[in-house]
Each structure stands twice: as structure tokens, then as C-alpha cells.
C-alpha positions in Angstrom: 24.5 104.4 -14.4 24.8 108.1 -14.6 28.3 110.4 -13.7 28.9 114.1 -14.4 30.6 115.2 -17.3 29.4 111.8 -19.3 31.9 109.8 -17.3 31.2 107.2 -14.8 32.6 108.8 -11.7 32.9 112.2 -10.9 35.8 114.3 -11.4 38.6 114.5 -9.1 38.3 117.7 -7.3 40.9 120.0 -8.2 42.6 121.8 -5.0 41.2 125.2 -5.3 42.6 128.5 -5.2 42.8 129.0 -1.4 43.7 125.7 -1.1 46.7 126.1 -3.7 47.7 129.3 -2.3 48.1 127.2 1.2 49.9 124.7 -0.3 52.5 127.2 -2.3 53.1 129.1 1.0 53.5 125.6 2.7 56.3 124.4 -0.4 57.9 127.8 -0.3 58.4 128.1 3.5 60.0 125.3 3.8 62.8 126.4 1.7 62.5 129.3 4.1 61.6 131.6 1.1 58.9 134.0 2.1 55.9 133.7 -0.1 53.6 137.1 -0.2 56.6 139.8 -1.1 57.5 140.7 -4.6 61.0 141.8 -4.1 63.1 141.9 -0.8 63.7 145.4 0.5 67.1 146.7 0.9 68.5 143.7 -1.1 71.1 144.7 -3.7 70.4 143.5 -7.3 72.7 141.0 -7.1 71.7 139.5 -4.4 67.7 139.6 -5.7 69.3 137.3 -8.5 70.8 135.0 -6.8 68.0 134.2 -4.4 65.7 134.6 -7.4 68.1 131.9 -9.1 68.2 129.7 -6.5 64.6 129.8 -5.8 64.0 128.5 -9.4 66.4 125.6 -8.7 64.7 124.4 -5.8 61.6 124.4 -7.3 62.7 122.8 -10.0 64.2 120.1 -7.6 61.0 119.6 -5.7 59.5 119.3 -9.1 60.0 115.1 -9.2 58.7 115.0 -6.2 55.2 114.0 -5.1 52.6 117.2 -5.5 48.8 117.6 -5.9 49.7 119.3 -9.5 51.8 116.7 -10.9 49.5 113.7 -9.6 46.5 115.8 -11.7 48.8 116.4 -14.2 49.0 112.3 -14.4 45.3 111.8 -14.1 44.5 114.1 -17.1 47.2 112.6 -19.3 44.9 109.2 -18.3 48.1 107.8 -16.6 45.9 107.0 -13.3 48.1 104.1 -12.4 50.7 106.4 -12.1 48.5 109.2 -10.4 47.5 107.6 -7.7 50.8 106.4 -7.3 51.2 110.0 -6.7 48.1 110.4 -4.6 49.5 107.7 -2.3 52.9 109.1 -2.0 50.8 112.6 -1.0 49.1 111.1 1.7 51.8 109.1 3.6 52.5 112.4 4.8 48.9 113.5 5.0 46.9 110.8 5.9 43.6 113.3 6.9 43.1 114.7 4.2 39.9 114.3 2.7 40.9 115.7 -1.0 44.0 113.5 -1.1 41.8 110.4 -0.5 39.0 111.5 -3.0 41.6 112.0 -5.5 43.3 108.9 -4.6 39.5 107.3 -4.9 38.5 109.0 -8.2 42.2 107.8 -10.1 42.1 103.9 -9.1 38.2 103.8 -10.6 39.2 105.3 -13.6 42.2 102.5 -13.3 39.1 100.1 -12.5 40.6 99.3 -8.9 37.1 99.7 -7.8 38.0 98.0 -4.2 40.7 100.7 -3.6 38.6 102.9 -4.8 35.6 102.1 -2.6 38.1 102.4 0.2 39.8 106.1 -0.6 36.2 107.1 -1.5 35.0 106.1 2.3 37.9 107.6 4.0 36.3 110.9 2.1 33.3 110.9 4.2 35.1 112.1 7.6 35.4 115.6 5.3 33.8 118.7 7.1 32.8 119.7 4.0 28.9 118.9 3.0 29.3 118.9 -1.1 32.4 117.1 -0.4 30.9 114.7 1.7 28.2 114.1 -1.3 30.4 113.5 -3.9 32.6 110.9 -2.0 29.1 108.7 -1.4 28.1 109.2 -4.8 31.5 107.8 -6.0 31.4 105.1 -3.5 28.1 103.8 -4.7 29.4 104.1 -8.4 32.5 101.8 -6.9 30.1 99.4 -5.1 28.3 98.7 -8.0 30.8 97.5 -10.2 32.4 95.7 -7.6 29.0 93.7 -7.4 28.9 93.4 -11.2 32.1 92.0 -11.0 31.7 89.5 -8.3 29.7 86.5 -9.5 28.5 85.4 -6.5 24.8 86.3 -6.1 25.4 86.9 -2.4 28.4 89.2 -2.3 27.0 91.0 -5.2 23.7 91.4 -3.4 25.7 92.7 -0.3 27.7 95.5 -2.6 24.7 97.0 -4.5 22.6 97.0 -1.2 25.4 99.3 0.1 25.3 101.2 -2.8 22.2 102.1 -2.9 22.9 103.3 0.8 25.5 105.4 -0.6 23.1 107.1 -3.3 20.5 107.9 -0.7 23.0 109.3 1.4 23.7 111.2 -1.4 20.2 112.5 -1.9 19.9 114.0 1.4 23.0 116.0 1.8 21.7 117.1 -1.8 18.0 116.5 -2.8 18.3 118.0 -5.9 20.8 115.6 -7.3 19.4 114.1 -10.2 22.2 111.8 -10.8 22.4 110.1 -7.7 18.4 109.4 -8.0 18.7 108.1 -11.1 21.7 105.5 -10.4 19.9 104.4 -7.3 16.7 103.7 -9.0 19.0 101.7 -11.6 20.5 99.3 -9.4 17.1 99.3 -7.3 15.6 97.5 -10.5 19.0 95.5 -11.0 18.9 94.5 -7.1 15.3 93.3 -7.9 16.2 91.4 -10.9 19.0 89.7 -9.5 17.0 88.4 -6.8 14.3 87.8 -8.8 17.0 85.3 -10.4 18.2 83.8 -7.4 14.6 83.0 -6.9 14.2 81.4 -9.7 17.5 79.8 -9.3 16.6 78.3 -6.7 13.4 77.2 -7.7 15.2 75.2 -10.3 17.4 73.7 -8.2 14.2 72.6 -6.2 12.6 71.4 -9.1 15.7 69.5 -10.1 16.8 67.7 -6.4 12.7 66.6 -6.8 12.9 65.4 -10.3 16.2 63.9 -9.2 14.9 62.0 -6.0 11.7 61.1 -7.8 14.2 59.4 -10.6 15.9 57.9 -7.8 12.6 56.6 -6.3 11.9 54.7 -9.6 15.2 53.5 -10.2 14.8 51.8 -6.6 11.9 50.3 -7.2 12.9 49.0 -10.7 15.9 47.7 -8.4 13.3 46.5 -6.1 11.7 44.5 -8.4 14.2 43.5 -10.1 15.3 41.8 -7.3 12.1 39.9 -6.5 11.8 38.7 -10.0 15.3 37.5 -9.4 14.0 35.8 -6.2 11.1 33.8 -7.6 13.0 33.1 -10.7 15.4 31.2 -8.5 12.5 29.6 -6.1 11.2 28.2 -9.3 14.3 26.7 -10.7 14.9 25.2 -6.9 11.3 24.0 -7.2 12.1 22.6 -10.6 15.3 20.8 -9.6 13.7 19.3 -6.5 10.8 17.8 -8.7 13.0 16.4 -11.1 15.4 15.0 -8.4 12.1 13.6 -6.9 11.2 11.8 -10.6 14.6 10.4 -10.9 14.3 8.4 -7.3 11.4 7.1 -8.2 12.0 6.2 -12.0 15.3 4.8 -10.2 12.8 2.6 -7.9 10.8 1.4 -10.2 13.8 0.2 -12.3 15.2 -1.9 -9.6 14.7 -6.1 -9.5 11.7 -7.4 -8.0 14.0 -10.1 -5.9 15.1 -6.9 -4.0 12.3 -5.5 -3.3 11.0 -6.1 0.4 8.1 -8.4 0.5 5.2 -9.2 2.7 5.4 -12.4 5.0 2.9 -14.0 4.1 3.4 -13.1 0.3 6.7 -15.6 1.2 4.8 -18.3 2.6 4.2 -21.1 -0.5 0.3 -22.0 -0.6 0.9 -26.0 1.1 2.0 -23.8 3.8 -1.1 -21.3 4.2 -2.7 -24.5 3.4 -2.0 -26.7 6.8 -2.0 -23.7 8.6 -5.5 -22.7 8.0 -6.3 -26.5 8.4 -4.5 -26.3 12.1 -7.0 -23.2 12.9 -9.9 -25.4 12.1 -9.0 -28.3 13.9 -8.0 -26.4 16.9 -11.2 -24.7 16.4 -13.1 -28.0 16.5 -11.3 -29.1 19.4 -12.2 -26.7 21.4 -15.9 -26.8 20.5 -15.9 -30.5 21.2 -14.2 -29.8 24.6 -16.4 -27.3 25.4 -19.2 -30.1 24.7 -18.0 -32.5 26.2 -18.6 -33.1 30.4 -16.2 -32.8 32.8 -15.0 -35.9 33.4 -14.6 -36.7 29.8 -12.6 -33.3 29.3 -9.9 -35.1 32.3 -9.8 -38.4 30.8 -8.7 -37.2 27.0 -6.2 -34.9 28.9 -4.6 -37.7 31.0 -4.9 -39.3 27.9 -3.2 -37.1 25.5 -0.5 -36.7 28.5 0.3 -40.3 28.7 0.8 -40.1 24.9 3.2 -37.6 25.3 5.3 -39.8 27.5 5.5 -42.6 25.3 9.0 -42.6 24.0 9.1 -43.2 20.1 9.9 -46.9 18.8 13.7 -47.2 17.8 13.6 -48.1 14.3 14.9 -51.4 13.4 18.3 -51.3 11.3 18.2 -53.4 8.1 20.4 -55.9 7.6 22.8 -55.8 4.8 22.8 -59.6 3.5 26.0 -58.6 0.9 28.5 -58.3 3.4 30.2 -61.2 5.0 28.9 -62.4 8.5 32.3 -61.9 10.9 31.7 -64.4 13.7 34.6 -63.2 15.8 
């Protein structure tokens, strides 16, 4: 950044000689002193002194109050605080004037207020006066910039030197010539570009890291993912396990009970005698019925009338033996 006079602003115009001519007539009027005559015409001595005297103590009065030459006074001592203190006072009671709020502008930068000075700077510009006009957006760029330098947000400090490099072309035309303002506005051209060759970047970073971050989170899912399934068939096996051994134990359990309670087959429960006669009945039935089928008609009726009347023949009654050892009662 480049300023006049190796500083990094511009000096604070000083009111000139018309100008402070105007403002004497102005501080003297109002004490209702004239201000062009040397001596008063037709005064006595006397009378020159005391107005002379009194003069002196009304300036000297006025003296603590606000001025243009004690508020430079301040800057040059390097108490800019307290000159634009000063400044301030000057122009609550002349709020258009362009010189006051240049002043005003050029004591809070050097007091690094670079908002306020932004602000008196831009309240410069409504000057009629061109080189005026030209210093104001010079300074105002100069403000802008280190307001961006001191903001660390990329986006605000991107707004400020994008408006101060309006200010320094601004600059340029009300003055081509100006070397300064050509050189500062190339210099935070290149520092525009570099910032946003960081943001860039920045971002690109930030990209790179949300992917690397949702690819990590992609493999950490599936690791949970599989986790999971391992989980699942290590539990179907153990399930399968338990059922196969439950399954072994029923049947070790079955094979260790007593044969009398297992279930057995009917005709594993008939004795032998038994299967014995009963194949014997199949045969002669068997027989039977080959012979009837042999035999004639008439012989077929006569062995069934036969084998009926047999079956209504009543069984003989047994006789009951007589026991000899008891005595025979004959009543």
C-alpha cells in the first residue's frame, strides 16, 4: 500500500488561507469585532486599549473551545483520539462540510478506527471540489482495505477490498496521473486474487474432506454390515448346533429306555402254540371249503343240517362224584 508523504493515508488537508481568513472574520464577528481595520477611527487611545484588551480576552476564551487549529494542533502532536474528538465537536455545528469530515476521516485512521474513518471519508465525496473529491476516495480505499484485512471472514473481506478497489479507480479518473492510487489498486487486485484463490482451495479441501469423510463412513457401514451378518450366522449355527444335540439326547434317551415299555407288534405278542392253531384253523377252513366246493349239492345240505343239529345238542351234565368219606345222612 502506498500514501503520500511515506504514510498510509494522506494528510489531513489543512484549511487554507482563504478559507482561514473566512473562518477568522466568522470568530471575530461574532464578538461583533470588525475584522479588516487596523485601528478604529476617531477612537481615543484609551478606548483603542480597552477594545484591544478585551479582544485578546475573548479570544483567549474561545481558545478551549472547539477550532480547526486546535483540532490540527492535536493531530500533529499524534493525539488523534483527541482530534477528532475535536473534529466531531466542529461539525455538530457544521455538518456539510466536506473538510471537517475529511479531517474527521484522516484523524480516526491514523487512530486505526478504520470504520469511522471509511464513513467521514465517504461523507467527503459530496465536496464540489475535484482534487478534494480524489483524495477522500483514495483515503477511503486505504480505509477499506484494512477493514478487510481486519475482518477474518473471507466474504466480508472480499466485499471491503472489492469496494476498495472501486474507490482507487474512482481515484484514477478524477486524476489519471496518480501513481499512488494505481499502484494500491493493483496491490489489492493481486491480494483480491489470492484470497480467492484461497477460498478456492478452501473449499476444495473441504470437498475433499466431506468425500474422504463419507467414503470412511461408507466402510465403517459396511464393516458394521458385515459385522452384523457374521453375527447372524454365528447365531444360526449355534441354534443349528443346539437343535442337533437336543435331537441326539432324545434319541440316546430312547434307546436307553426298557424293552418291556417299548410298544410292540401284535403278533410279536402272540406265543408260537398260538400262531400255531391259528395257521392250523386257516388250513382246515381251507380244506373245508375245497371239499364243499367238491362235493354235490345234496351232500353240501345234508352235512349242513348235519352240523346244525349238532349245534343243538345240549352238552351232557357231568356226573358229580361221590365222596365215600363223608357220612350218608338218611334224613
Amino acid at each position: 500500500m502506498r500514501t503520500h508523504n511515506n504514510a498510509m493515508h494522506r494528510q489531513p488537508i489543512q484549511v487554507p488561507a482563504i478559507a482561514r481568513l473566512h473562518a477568522g472574520r466568522t470568530a471575530c464577528s461574532a464578538f461583533g469585532f470588525p475584522h479588516a481595520r487596523p485601528h478604529a477611527v476617531g477612537l481615543s487611545p484609551r478606548l483603542r486599549i480597552y477594545l484591544a484588551c478585551l479582544g485578546c480576552l475573548l479570544l483567549a476564551t474561545g481558545a478551549g473551545l472547539a477550532s480547526p487549529s486546535s483540532a490540527l494542533r492535536e493531530y500533529k502532536a499524534g493525539n488523534y483520539d483527541q482530534a477528532l474528538k475535536e473534529y466531531e465537536r466542529l461539525l455538530q455545528k457544521k455538518t456539510d462540510d466536506p473538510r471537517l469530515h475529511f479531517n474527521a476521516g484522516t484523524a480516526a485512521y491514523r487512530n486505526r478506527q478504520f470504520e469511522e474513518a471509511a464513513k467521514q471519508f465517504n461523507a467527503t465525496l459530496a465536496a464540489p471540489d475535484l482534487k478534494l473529491q480524489g483524495l477522500a476516495y483514495y483515503n477511503e480505499g486505504n480505509a477499506l482495505y484494512h477493514l478487510g484485512e481486519q475482518n477474518a471472514d473471507p466474504k466480508q473481506r472480499t466485499e471491503a477490498w472489492e469496494k476498495a478497489l472501486q474507490n482507487y479507480q474512482s481515484t484514477m479518473k478524477l486524476n489519471p496521473q496518480d501513481p499512488d492510487a494505481k499502484f494500491n489498486y493493483e496491490y489489492v487486485k493481486k491480494k483480491l486474487e489470492e484470497l480467492k484463490q484461497q477460498q478456492q482451495q478452501s473449499q476444495q479441501d473441504k470437498q475433499d474432506q466431506k468425500q474422504d469423510q463419507d467414503q470412511q463412513q461408507d466402510q465403517n457401514q459396511q464393516q458394521q454390515d458385515q459385522q452384523k451378518q457374521d453375527q447372524q450366522k454365528q447365531q444360526d449355527k449355534q441354534q443349528q448346533q443346539a437343535e442337533q444335540q437336543k435331537k441326539e439326547q432324545e434319541q440316546q434317551q430312547a434307546a436307553q429306555q426298557p424293552d418291556q415299555q417299548k410298544p410292540e407288534p401284535q403278533q410279536a405278542q402272540q406265543s408260537p402254540a398260538e400262531q400255531k392253531d391259528k395257521s392250523d384253523d386257516k388250513e382246515q377252513e381251507a380244506a373245508a371249503a375245497q371239499k364243499l366246493a367238491q362235493m354235490t349239492e345234496e351232500q353240501a345240505q345234508q352235512l349242513l343240517d348235519a352240523q346244525k343239529g349238532e349245534e343243538q345238542m345240549l352238552p351232557i351234565k357231568p356226573t358229580k362224584p361221590v365222596d365215600r368219606t363223608r357220612p350218608i345222612k338218611d334224613w
